[in-house]
N, C-alpha and C positions, 0 to 999 in steps of 0.2 A: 180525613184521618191525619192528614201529612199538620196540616192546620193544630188540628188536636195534639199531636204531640209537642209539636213546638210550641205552646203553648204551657204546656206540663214540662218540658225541660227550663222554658225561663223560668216560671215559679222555680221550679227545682235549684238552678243557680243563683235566683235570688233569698230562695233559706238559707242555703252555703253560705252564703254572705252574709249574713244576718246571723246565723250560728257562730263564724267564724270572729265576728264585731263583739259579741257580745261574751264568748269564752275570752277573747284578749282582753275586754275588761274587767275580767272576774280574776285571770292572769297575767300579769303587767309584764312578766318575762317574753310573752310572745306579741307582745306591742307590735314591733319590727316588722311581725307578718303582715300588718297592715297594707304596705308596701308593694306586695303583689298580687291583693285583695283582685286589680283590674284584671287579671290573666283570668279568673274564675269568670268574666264577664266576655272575655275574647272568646271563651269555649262555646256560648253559644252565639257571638255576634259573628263567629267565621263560620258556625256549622252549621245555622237555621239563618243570616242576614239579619240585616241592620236592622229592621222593624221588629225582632225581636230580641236584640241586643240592648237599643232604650228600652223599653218593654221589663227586663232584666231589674235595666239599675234604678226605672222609677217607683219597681214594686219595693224595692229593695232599700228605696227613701224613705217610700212612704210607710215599710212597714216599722222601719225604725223611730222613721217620727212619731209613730203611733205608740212604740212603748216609751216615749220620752227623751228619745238619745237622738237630740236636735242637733249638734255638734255631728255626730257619726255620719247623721243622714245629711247633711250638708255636704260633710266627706264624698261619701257615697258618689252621690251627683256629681261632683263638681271632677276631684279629684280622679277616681274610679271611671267617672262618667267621660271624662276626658281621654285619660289613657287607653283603655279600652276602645273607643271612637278610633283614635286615632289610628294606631298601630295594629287595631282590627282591618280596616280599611284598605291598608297599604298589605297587610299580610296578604287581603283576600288578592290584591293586585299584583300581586307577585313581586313587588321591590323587594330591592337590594335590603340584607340584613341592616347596613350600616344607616339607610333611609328608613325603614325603618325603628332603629334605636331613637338614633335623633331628633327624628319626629315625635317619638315616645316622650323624651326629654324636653323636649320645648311644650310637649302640651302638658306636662307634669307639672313644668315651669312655671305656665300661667297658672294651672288647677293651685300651686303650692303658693303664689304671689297671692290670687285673689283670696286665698284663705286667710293666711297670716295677715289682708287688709281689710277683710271682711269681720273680723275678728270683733270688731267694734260695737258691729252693729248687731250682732247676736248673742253676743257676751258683756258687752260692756266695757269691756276693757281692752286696751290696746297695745298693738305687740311691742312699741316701744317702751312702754310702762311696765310691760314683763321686764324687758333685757332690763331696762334700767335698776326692776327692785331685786332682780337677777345679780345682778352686781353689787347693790349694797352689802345683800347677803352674804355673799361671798369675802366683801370684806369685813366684814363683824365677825368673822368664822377666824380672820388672821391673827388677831392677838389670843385664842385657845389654843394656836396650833404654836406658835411660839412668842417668847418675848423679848427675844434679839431683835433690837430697832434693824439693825440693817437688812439680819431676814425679813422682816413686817416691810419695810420699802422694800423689797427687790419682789416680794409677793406682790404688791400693793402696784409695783411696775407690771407686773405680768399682767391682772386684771386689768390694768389699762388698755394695757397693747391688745387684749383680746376685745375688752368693749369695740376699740376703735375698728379693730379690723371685720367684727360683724357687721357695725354697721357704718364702711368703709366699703367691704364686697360683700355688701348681704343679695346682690343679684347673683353676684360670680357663685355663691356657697349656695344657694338656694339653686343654681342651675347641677352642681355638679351633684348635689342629693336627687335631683331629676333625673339626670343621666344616670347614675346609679339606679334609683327606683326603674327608669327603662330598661336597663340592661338586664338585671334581675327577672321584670316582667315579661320580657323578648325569652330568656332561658327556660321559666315557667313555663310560657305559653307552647316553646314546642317542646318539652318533655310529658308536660298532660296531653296534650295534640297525639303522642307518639306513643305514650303510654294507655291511654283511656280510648281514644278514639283510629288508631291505628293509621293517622295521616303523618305525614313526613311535612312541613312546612320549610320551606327554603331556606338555607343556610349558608352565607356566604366566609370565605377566609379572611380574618384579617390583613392577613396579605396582599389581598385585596381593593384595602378599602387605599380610596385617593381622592383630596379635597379637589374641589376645584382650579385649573391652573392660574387664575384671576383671581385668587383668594388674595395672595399678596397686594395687591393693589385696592385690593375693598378694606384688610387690616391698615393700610400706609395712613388712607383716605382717614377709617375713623378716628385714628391716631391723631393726626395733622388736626381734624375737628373737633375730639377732646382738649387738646391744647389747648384751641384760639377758643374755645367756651371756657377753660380756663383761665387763660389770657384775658379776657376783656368780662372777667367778673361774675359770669353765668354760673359756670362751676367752681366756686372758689374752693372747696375741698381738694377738689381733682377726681372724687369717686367716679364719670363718665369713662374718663381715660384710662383709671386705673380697672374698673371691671370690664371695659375692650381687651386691654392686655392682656389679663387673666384667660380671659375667653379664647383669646387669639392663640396665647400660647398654650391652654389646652388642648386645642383644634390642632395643632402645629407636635406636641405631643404624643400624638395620637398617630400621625402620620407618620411620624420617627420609629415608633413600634411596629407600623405596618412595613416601613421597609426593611427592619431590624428580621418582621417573622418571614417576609418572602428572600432575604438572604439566607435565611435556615434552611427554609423549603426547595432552594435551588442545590443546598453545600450537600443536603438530604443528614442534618443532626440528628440524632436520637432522642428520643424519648425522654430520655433522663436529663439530658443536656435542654432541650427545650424548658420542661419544666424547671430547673435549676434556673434558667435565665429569669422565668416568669415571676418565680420567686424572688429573685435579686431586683429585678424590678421594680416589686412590689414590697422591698425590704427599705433600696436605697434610692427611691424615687425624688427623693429632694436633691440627691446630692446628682442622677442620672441626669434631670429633668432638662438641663441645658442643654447638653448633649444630644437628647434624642428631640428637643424643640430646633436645634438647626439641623440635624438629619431630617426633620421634617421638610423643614424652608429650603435646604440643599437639592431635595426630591423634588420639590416644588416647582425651582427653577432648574437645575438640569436634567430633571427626569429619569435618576439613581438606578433605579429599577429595570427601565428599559436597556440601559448601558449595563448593567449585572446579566441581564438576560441574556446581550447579544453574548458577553463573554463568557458566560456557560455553554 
């Protein structure tokens, strides 16, 4: 009986899915949901195990393949198929929130790489051919919008700089719509968890979270090796070095906020003060980001946190 049911919940997660694919294409406004599509696959790959977690995503290929949405169901698989895996996995394991996100992100990573390369061979056409007719259009669009020569070049500069920088950090941009898509899916997964099924899944604080103390030394390393590959001709764009950086100071980011929320957590700020930061944050983040990348590197090496501690 135990058998039988878990059997009739994957089908059951795998129509959800399949309903869910097939409304966003009828609705283009809920595209986006796509996104946490995996989390409806962690509900039974944490609450019945992995055998019928694939079980799930390949009914769920195959029934889209079946109505003709070869694209979705490739999605499906690859994309879904991956998140879910993963971040199922480590849930049922008990890691840490922040191992789990990241893990989330890196296999969204590959799921969103192989897609956008795979593109080719199932469509025909290829993602650079998008960006690139992506761009033309964009510039044909310039002389309707105005016919001031120097507005038409200073547009005409902006497409540039954007062509260049897709695909200049199209790894760095492609990683942090992963980390997004994980975080979102991590949030999903324990609010249906908590709401539907009445489990708590583990939750850790940002304040928390702390990279590795040899991070510093693994970023120096890649640094110094994007260089001399572009040094001696390998990389001559520089893209290697420049999406380590990116990456690094992400990472580096990340850990700036974590010391940022466990100073709140020890001063004991309010509620309203907390979110007001979150919000500034996420207001003035270009202009923070320096700031909170060497609170990061600060925390790194003298260990910020434990010295705020003693002194509380």
């Amino acid at each position: 009986m135990n058998d039988i049911r878990s059997l009739v919940e994957a089908a059951f997660i795998s129509a959800i899915s399949v309903i869910l694919i097939i409304v966003m294409k009828q609705i283009p406004i809920l595209n986006y949901i796509v996104f946490v599509i995996p989390s409806v696959f962690a509900l039974i790959w944490v609450r019945r195990g992995r055998k019928y977690g694939i079980l799930a995503v390949i009914d769920a290929s195959i029934i889209l393949l079946i109505f003709g949405f070869v694209i979705e169901a490739i999605f499906i698989l690859l994309y879904c198929g991956m998140i879910s895996a993963v971040m199922s996995e480590l849930i049922i394991r008990k890691k840490t929130t922040s191992v789990v996100i990241f893990a989330g992100a890196f296999g969204a990573f590959l799921a969103m790489f192989a897609l956008l390369y795979s593109m080719d061979i199932f469509t025909g056409v290829k993602f650079t051919t998008i960006l690139n007719q992506s761009m033309q259009e964009a510039r044909s669009i310039i002389p309707t919008i105005s016919s001031d020569e120097l507005m038409m070049k200073s547009m005409n500069e902006q497409i540039e700089m954007m062509e260049f920088v897709v695909k200049q950090f199209l790894p760095s941009i492609l990683f942090f719509c992963a980390f997004t898509a994980s975080l979102f899916n991590y949030i999903t997964i324990r609010w249906s968890f908590k709401r539907f099924l009445n489990i708590t899944i583990r939750r850790d604080y940002l304040r928390n979270f702390t990279l590795p103390n040899n991070l510093m030394y693994g970023i120096l390393f890649l640094m110094v090796s994007g260089y001399l590959l572009k040094r001696f001709g390998m990389d001559p764009s520089g893209a290697v070095s420049d999406n380590v950086l990116s990456l690094s100071f992400f990472a580096l980011y990340i850990q700036g906020l974590a010391v940022l929320s466990f100073y709140a957590h020890i001063k004991k700020w309010s509620r309203g003060v907390k979110i007001a930061i979150v919000v500034a944050c996420i207001l003035f983040m270009s202009l923070l980001q320096l700031f909170f990348i060497l609170l990061g590197c600060s925390d790194l090496v003298f260990n910020i946190r434990k010295r705020m501690k003693k002194q509380s």
